[in-house]
C-alpha positions as CSV (number, residue, x, y, z in Angstrom):
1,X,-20.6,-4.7,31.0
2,X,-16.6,-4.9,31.1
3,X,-14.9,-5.2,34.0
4,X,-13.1,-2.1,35.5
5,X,-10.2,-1.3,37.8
6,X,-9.2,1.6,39.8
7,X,-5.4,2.6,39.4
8,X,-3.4,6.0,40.0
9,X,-1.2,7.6,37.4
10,X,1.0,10.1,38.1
11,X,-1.0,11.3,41.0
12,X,-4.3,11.0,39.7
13,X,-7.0,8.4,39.8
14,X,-8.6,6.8,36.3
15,X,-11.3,4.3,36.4
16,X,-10.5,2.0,33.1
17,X,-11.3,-0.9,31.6
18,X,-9.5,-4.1,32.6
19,X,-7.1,-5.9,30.2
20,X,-5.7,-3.5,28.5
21,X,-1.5,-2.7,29.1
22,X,-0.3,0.5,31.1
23,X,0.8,1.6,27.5
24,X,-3.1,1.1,26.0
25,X,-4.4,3.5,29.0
26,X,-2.2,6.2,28.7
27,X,-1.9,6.2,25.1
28,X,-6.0,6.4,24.8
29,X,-5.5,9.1,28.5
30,X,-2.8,11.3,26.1
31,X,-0.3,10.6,28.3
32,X,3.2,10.4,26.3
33,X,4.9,7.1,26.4
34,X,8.2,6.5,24.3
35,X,8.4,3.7,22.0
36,X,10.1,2.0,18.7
37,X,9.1,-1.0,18.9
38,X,5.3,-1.3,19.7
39,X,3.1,-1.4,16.9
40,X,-0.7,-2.5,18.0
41,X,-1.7,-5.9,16.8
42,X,2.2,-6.0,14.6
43,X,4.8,-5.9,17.2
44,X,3.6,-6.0,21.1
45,X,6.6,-7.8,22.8
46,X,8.6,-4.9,24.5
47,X,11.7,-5.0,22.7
48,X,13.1,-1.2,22.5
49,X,12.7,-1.0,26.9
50,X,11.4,2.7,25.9
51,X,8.3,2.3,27.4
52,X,9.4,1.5,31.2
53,X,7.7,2.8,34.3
54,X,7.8,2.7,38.0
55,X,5.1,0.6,39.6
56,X,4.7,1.2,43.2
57,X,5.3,-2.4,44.7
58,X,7.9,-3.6,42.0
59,X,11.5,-4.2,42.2
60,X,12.8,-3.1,38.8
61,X,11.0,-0.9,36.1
62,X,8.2,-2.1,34.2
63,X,7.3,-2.4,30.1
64,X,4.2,-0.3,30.0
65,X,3.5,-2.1,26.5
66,X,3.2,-5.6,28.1
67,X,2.5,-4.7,31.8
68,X,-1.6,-5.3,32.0
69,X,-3.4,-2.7,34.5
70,X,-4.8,-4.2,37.9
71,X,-6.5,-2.5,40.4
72,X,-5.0,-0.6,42.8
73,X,-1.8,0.0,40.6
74,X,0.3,3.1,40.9
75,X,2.1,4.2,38.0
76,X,5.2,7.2,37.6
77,X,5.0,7.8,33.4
78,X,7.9,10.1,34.0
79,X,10.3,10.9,37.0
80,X,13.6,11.7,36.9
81,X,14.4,8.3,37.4
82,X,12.5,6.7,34.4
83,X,13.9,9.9,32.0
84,X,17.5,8.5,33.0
85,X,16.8,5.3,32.0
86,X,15.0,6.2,29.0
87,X,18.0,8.5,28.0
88,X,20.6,5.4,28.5
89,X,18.7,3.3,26.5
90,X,17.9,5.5,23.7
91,X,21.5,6.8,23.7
92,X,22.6,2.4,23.1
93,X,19.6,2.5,19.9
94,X,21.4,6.1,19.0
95,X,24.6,4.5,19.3
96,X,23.8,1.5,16.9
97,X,21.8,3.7,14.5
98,X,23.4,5.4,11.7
99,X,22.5,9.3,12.0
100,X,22.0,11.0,9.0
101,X,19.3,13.1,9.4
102,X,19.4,15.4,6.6
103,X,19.3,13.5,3.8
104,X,17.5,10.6,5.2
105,X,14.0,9.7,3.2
106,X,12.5,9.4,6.8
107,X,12.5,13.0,7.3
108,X,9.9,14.1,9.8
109,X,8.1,10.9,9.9
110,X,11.2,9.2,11.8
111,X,9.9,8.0,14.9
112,X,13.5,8.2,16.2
113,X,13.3,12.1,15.9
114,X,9.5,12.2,17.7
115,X,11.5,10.5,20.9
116,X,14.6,12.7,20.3
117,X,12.8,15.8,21.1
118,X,11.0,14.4,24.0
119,X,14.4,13.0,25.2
120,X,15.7,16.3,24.9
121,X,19.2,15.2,25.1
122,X,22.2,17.8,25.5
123,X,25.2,15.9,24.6
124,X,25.3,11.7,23.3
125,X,28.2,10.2,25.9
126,X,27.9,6.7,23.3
127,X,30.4,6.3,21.2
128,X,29.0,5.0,17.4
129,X,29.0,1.2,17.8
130,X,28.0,0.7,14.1
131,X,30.3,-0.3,11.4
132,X,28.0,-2.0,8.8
133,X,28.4,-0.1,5.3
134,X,26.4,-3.0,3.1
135,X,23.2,-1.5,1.3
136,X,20.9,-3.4,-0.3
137,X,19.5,-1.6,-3.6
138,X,16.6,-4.1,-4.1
139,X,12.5,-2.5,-5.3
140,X,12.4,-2.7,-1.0
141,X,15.7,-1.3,-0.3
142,X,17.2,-2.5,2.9
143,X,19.7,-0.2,5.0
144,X,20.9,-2.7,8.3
145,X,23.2,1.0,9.4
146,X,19.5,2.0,10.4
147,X,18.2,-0.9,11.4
148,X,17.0,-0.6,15.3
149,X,16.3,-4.5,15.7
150,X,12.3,-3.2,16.8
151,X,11.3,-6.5,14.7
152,X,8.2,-4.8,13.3
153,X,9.4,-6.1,9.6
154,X,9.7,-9.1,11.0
155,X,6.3,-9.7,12.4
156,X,4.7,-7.3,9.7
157,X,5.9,-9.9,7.3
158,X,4.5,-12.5,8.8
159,X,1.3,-11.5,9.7
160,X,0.2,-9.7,6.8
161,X,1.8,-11.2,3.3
162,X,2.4,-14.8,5.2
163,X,5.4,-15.0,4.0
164,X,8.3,-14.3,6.5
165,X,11.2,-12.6,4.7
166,X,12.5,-11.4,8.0
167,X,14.6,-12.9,10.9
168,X,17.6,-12.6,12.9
169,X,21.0,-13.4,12.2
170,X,23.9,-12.9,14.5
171,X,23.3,-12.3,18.3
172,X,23.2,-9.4,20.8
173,X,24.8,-6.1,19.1
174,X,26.0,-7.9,16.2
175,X,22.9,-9.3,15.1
176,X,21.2,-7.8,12.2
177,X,17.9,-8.4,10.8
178,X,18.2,-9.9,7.5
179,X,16.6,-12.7,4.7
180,X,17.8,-15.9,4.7
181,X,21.3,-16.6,3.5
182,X,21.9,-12.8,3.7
183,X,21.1,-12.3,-0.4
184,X,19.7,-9.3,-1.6
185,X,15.5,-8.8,-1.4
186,X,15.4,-9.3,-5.1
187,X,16.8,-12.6,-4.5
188,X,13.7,-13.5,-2.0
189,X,9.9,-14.5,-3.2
190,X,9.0,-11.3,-1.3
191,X,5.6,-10.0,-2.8
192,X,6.9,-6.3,-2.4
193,X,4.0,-4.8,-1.3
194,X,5.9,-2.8,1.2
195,X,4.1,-3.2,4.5
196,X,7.4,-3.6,6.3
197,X,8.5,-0.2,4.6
198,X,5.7,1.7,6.2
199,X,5.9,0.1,10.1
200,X,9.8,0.6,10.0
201,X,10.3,3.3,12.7
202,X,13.4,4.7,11.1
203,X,14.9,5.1,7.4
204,X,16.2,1.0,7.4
205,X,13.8,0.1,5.4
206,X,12.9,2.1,2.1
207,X,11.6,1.6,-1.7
208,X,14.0,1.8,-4.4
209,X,14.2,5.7,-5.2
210,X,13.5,6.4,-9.1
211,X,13.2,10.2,-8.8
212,X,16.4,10.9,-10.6
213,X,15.4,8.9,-13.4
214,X,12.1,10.8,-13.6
215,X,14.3,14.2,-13.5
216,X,16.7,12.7,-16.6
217,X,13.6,12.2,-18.9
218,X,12.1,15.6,-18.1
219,X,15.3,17.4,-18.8
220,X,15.4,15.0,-22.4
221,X,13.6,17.6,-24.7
222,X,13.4,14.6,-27.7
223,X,11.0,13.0,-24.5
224,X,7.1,13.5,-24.8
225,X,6.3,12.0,-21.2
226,X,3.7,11.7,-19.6
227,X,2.4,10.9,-15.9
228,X,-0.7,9.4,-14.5
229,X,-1.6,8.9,-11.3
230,X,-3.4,5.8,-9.0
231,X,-7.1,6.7,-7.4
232,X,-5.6,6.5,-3.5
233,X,-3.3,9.0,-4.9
234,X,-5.7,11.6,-5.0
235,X,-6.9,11.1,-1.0
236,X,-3.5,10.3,0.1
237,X,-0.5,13.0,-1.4
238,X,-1.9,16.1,0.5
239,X,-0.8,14.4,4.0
240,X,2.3,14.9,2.7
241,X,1.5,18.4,2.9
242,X,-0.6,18.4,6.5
243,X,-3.8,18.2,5.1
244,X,-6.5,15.8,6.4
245,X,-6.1,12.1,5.1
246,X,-9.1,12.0,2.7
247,X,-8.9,15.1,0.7
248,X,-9.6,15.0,-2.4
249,X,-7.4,17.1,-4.2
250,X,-7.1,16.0,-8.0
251,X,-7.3,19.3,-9.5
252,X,-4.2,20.5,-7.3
253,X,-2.2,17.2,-8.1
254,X,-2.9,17.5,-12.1
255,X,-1.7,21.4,-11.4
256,X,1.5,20.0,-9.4
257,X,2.5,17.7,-12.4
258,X,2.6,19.8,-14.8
259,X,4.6,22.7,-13.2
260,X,6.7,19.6,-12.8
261,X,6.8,20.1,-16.5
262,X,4.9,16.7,-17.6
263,X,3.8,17.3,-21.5
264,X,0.7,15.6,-20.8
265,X,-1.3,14.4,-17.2
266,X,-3.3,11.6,-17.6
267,X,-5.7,9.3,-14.6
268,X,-5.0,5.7,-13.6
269,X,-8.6,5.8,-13.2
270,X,-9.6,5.9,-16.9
271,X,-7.5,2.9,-17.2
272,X,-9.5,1.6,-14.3
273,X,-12.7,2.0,-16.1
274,X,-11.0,0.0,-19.5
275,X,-10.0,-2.5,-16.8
276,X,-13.6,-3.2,-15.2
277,X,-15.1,-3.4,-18.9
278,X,-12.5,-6.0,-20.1
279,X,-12.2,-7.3,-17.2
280,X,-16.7,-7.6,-16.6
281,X,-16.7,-9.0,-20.4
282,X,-14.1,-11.6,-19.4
283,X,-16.3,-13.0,-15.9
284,X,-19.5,-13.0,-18.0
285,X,-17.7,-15.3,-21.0
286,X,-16.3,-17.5,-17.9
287,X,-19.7,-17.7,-16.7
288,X,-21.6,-18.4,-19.9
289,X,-18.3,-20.9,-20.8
290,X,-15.8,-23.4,-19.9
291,X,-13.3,-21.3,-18.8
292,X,-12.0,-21.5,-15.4
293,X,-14.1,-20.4,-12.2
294,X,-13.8,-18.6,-10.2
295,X,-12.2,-16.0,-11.6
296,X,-9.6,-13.9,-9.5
297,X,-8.7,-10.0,-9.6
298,X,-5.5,-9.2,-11.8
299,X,-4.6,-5.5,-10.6
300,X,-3.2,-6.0,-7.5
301,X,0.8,-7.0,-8.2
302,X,1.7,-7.9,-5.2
303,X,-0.9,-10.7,-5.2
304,X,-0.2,-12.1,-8.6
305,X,3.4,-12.0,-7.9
306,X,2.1,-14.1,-4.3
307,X,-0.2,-16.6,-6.9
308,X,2.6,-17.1,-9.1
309,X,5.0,-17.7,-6.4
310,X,3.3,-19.9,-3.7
311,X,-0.3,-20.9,-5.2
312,X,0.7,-21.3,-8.9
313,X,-2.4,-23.8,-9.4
314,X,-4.3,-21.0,-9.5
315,X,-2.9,-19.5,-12.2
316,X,-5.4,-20.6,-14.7
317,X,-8.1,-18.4,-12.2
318,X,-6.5,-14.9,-12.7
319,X,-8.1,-12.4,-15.0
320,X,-6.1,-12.3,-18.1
321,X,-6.7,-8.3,-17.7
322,X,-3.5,-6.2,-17.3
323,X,-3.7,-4.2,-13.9
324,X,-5.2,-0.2,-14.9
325,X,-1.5,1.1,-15.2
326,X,-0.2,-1.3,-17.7
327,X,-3.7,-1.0,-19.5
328,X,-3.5,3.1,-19.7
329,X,0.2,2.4,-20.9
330,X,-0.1,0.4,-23.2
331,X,-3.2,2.1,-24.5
332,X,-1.4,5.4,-24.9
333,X,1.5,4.6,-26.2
334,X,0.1,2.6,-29.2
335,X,-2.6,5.4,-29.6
336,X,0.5,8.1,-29.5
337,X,2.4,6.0,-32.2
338,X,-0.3,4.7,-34.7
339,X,-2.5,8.3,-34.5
340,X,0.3,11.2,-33.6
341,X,3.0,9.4,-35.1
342,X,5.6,9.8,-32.0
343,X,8.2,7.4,-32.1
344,X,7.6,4.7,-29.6
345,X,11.2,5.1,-28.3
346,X,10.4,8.3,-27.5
347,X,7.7,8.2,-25.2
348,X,8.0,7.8,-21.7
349,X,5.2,6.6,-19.3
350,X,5.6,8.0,-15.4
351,X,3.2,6.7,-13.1
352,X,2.6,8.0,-9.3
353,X,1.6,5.0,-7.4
354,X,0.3,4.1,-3.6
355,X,2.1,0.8,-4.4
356,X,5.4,-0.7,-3.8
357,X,5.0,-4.0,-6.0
358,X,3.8,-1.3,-9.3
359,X,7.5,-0.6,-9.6
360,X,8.2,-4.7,-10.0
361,X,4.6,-5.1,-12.3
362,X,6.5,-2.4,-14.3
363,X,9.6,-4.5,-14.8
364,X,7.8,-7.9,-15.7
365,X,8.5,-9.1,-19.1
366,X,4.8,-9.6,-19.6
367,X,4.5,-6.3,-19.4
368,X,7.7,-4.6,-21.2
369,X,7.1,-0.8,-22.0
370,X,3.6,-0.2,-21.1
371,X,5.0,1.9,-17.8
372,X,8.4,3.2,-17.5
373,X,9.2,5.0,-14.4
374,X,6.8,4.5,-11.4
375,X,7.1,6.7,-8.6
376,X,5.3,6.2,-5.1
377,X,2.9,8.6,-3.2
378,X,5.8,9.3,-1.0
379,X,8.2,9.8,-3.6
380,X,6.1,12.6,-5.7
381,X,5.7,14.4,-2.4
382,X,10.1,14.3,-1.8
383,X,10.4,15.9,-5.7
384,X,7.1,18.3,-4.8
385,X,9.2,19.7,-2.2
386,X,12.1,19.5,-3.9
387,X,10.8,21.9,-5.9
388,X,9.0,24.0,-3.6
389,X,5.6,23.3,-4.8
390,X,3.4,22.8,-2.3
391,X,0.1,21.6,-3.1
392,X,-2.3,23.4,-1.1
393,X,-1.1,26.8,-3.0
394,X,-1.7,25.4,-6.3
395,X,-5.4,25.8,-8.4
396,X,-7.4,23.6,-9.6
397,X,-7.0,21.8,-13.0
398,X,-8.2,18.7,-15.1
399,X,-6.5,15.9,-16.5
400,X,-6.0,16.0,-20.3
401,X,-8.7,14.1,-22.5
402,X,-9.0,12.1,-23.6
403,X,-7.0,9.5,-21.1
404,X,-8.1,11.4,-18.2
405,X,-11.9,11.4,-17.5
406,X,-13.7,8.4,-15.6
407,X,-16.3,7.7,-13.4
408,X,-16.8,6.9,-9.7
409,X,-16.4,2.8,-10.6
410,X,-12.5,3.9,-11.8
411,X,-12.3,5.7,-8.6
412,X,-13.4,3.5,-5.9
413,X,-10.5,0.7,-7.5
414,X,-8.2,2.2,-4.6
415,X,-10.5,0.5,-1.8
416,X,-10.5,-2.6,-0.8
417,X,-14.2,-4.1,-2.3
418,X,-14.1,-1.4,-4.9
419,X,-12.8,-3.5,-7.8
420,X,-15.5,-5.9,-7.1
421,X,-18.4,-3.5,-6.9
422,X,-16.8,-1.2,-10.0
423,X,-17.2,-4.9,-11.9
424,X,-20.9,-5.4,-10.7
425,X,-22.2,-2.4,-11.7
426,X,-21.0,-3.0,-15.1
427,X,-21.7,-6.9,-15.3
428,X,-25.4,-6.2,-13.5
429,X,-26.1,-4.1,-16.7
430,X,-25.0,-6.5,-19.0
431,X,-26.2,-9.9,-17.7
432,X,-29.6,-7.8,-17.3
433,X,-29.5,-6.1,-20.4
434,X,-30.4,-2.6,-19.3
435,X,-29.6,-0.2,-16.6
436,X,-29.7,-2.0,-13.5
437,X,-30.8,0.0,-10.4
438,X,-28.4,-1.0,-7.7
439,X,-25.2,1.0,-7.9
440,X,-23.8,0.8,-4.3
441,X,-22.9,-2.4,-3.6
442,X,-22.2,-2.3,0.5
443,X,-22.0,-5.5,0.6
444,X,-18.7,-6.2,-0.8
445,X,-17.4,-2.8,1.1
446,X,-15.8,-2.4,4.8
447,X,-12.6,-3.5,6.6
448,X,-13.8,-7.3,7.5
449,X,-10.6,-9.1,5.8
450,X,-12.8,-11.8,4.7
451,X,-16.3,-11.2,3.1
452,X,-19.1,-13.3,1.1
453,X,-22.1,-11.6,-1.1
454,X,-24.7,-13.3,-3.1
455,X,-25.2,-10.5,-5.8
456,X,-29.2,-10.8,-7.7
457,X,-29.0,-10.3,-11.2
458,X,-32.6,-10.4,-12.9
459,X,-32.7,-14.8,-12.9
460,X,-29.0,-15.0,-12.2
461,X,-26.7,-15.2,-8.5
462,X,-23.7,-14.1,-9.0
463,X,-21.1,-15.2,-5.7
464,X,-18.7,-13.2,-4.5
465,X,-15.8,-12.7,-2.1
466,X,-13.2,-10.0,-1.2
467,X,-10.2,-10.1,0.3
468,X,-7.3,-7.8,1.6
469,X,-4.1,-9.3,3.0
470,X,-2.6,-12.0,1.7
471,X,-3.0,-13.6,5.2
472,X,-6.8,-13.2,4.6
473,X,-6.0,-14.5,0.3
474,X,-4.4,-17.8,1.7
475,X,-7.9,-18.7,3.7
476,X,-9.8,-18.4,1.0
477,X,-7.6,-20.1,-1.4
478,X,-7.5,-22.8,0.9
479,X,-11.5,-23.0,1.0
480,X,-11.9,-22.7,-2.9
481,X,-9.3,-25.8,-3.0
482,X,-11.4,-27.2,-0.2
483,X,-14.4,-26.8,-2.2
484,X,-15.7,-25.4,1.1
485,X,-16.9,-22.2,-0.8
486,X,-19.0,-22.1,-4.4
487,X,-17.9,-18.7,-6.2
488,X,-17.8,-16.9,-9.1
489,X,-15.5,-14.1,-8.7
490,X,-13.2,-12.9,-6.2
491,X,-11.5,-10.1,-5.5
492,X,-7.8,-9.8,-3.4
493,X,-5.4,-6.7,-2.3
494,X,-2.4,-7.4,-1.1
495,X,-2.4,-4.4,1.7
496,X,-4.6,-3.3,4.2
497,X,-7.8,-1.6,3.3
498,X,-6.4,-2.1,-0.7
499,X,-4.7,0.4,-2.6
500,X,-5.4,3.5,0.0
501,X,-2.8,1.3,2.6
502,X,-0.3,0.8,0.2
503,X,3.3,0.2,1.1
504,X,4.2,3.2,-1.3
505,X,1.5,5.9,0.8
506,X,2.4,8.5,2.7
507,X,3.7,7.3,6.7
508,X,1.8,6.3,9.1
509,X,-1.4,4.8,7.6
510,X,-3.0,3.5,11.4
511,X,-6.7,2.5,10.8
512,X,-8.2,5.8,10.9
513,X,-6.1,7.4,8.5
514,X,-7.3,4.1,6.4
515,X,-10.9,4.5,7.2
516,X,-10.6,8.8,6.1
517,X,-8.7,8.1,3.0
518,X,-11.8,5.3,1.6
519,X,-14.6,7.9,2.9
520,X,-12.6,10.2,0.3
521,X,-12.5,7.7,-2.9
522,X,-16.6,7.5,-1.9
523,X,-16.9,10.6,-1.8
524,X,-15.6,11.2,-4.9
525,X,-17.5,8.3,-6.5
526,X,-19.9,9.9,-5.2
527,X,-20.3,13.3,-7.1
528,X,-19.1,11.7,-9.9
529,X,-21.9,12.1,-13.0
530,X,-21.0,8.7,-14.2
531,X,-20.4,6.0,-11.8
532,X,-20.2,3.0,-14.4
533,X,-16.9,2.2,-16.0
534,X,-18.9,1.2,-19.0
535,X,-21.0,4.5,-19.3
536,X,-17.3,6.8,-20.0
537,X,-17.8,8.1,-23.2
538,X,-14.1,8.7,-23.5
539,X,-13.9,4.3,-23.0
540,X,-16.6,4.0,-25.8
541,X,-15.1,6.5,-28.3
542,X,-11.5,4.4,-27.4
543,X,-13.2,0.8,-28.7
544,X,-15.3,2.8,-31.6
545,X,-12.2,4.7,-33.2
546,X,-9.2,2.8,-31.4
547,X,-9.3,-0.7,-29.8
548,X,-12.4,-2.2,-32.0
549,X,-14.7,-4.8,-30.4
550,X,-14.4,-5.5,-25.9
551,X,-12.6,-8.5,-25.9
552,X,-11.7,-8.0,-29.6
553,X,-8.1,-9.2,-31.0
554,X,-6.7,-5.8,-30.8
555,X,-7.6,-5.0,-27.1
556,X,-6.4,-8.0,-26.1
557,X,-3.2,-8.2,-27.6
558,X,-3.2,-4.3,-25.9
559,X,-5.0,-5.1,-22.5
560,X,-4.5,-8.4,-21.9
561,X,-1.6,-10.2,-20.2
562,X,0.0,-14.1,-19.2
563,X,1.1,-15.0,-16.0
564,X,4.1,-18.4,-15.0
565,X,5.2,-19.9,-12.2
566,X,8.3,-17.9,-10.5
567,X,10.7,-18.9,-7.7
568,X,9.4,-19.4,-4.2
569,X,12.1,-20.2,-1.5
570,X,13.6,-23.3,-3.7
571,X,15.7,-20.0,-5.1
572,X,17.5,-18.8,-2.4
573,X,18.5,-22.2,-1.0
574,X,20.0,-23.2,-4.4
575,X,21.8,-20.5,-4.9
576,X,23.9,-21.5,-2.0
């Protein structure tokens, strides 16, 4: 039984657990604390000086966000004497901060507004203190004008990817947080899968904004272009919108599209289907052959760009597979030229991503043309309401065929697990040579960073792992090197949860939104009809009349890709 103390908060008496911080009780009591800093298991070191309380015994104000409980404390949350502190400080972030509210991408999810209103300031006495105009332009576009100094990029960075882009340079209010050497994040061996875009409390941080671009080719009339969208797209743009995190709402995002005026709507997820059946022909060769095991997940960019980067000795262990929105690209855009005769030039491929690193995969050379113009989650729902279409008005309506049917194995590629259980279910039927039974596959599902199956296959094992966060990748790289671990196949995401917690998805994304948004790509799994990639008889009728034999020459001049080593930090260093 945990161990409980008796304390006193704002007059009244709470019997909590022991341990936890003053901030941790009244945040779970609903008691209103400010912060900018504080970010549970990210950034816990009381940096903002937000949070501070009186504490009946002490001689200065407290950090509720590292002052533990004990028993017998009394705590004030909110006298007149705290507000006036909390207005001083907040007026020396304001003062540093760059203000420019309306046009700011932040908008309503700044967390420098939330405290605004409770500050409920009259008048600023601070005079602007900063003068920094620089603006870095980079895929994760950087705005120091903004910058707060909270350090949750900094610890995001290197807690989650491993890799530590972040730090300080400069000191007190001329410091700024910055990469090394001050060159641009293009220059760095960041991954790009924007986890420090979605903890940054304010508009400092930011992906590259292609919007414009995607209004230029609409307006183009010689254009035909056409958009397709991720799977955690579907449970993830209505937050935009206040819906629940979860909801489904394909129908009402193919219907937003096209009053967007996209010729044609296409789903990520039939690419995800061609993905699993190239990709479950390609681990059952391996097996049979002499190819490299095991063999490592290819549609998460962010951890390919990491392999190529910091581990490229494990190169040779990727899937050769092109990630679902290269594969639909490509796909499309030769089936558009050889059997509609459009002119390749003028076809354009938009995609609406919960990712960051798609806009980079879209810029590789490896990958020239397939995608053209990739927007995120939370850049759809900025031209939605640019607009004025808002989702929850709109009916329902259905992809165009035949690049936009698929089953519940495309669907469940935007949680974590779900690449690896939309591969068994087609590599069970194969290697068994019938329908296998099993389709759920809990085993490799859930929010453990780390996981192990052992998958039964008629007379064959198949061993598998899954991991999401890099920081989770590099232990079990280091075990496969290690030979501490026998396995077949693994699976890796870059962000938390996979695809649903990408650095592209709509802000915040704590672990319940996480959890709500996966129930939703289940549940539509789910009620899915077909929920084997293989079993699409859109995917069949593309090999019979299109793509000719799985594996074949064409499809894998088509779906297939290469990989090389890139720059790690050797580049930056260099350059100077």
């Amino acid at each position: 039984m945990a161990k409980t103390v008796n304390l006193k908060i704002n007059g009244k008496n709470y019997v909590v657990e022991s341990g936890q911080t003053i901030l941790d009780v009244c945040n779970k009591l609903g008691i209103y604390i400010p912060t900018l800093c504080f970010m549970k298991g990210i950034s816990e070191g009381g940096h903002c000086g937000l949070c501070v309380v009186e504490v009946k015994g002490a001689r200065t104000l407290l950090r509720a966000c590292i002052t533990e409980v004990f028993e017998g404390m009394e705590v004030i949350t909110d006298s007149p004497f705290v507000r006036d502190v909390r207005k001083t400080v907040f007026e020396m972030i304001l003062a540093d901060h760059k203000v420019e509210c309306p046009v700011c991408k932040r908008d309503e999810t700044c967390e420098i507004k939330k405290v605004a209103k409770y500050m409920g300031l009259p008048e600023f006495d601070f005079p602007e203190l900063c003068e920094i105009e620089f603006k870095d332009n980079s895929i994760i576009s950087r705005e120091p004008a903004k910058c707060i100094k909270c350090k949750r990029c900094i610890s995001t960075c290197q807690l989650i990817p491993g890799i530590g882009i972040y730090g300080f340079v400069g000191k007190g209010h001329e410091a700024t947080v910055e990469p090394p050497e001050s060159v641009s994040m293009d220059e760095t061996p960041c991954i790009v899968c924007g986890q420090c875009v979605v903890r940054c409390p304010v508009g400092a941080l930011t992906e590259r904004d292609d919007i414009d671009k995607v209004l230029e080719v609409l307006a183009d009339e010689k254009k035909t272009v056409f958009v397709s969208f991720a799977p955690s797209v579907r449970v993830a743009i209505g937050e935009a919108f206040g819906m629940e995190p979860g909801t489904v709402v394909v129908g009402k995002l193919v219907s937003a599209l096209r009053k967007l005026g996209f010729d044609r709507v296409y789903d990520v997820n039939f690419g995800a289907d061609l993905t699993i059946v190239e990709e479950a022909n390609e681990l059952i060769e391996r097996i049979k052959g002499d190819k490299p095991l095991p063999m490592a997940t290819s549609c998460c960019p962010g951890w390919v760009n990491f392999v190529e980067r910091f581990y490229p000795e494990f190169i040779p262990y990727l899937s050769t597979c092109k990630s679902p929105q290269a594969m639909l690209g490509a796909l499309v855009k030769a089936y558009m030229v050889e059997k509609e005769g459009i002119s390749k030039e003028n076809i354009v491929h938009v995609t609406v991503m919960p990712c960051t690193a798609k806009k980079y995969e879209a810029a590789r050379d490896e990958l020239a043309g397939d995608t053209d113009i990739v927007l995120t989650t939370r850049e759809l729902g900025r031209l939605l309401k640019m607009f004025n279409i808002d989702i929850r008005d709109l009916p329902e309506d259905e992809a165009d065929k035949p690049f936009g049917e698929y089953t519940g194995a495309g669907t469940i590629f935007g949680v974590t697990g779900g690449v690896m259980e939309a591969a068994l279910r087609t590599a069970a039927d194969w290697l068994s040579g019938g329908s296998f039974d099993k389709i759920e596959f809990e085993s490799v599902r859930g929010f453990e960073d780390l996981k192990f199956a052992d998958v039964e296959v008629g007379d064959k094992k198949i061993k598998v792992a899954v991991a999401h966060t890099l920081s989770a990748a590099v232990r079990l790289l280091e075990m496969i090197k290690n030979k501490e671990v026998d396995i077949h196949f693994f699976e890796v995401m870059a962000c938390p949860g996979g695809c649903i917690g990408g650095g592209g998805q709509p802000i915040p994304t704590t672990k319940d939104i996480l959890r709500k948004r996966a129930e939703g790509l289940y549940s539509d799994d789910e009620k899915r009809i077909l929920r084997k990639s293989h079993e699409n008889p859109y995917i069949k009728a593309a090999y019979e009349m299109f793509l000719g034999e799985i594996g074949g020459e064409k499809a894998h001049k088509l779906l297939h890709t290469t990989y090389s080593r890139r720059p790690c930090w050797e580049a930056v260093f260099l350059k100077k």
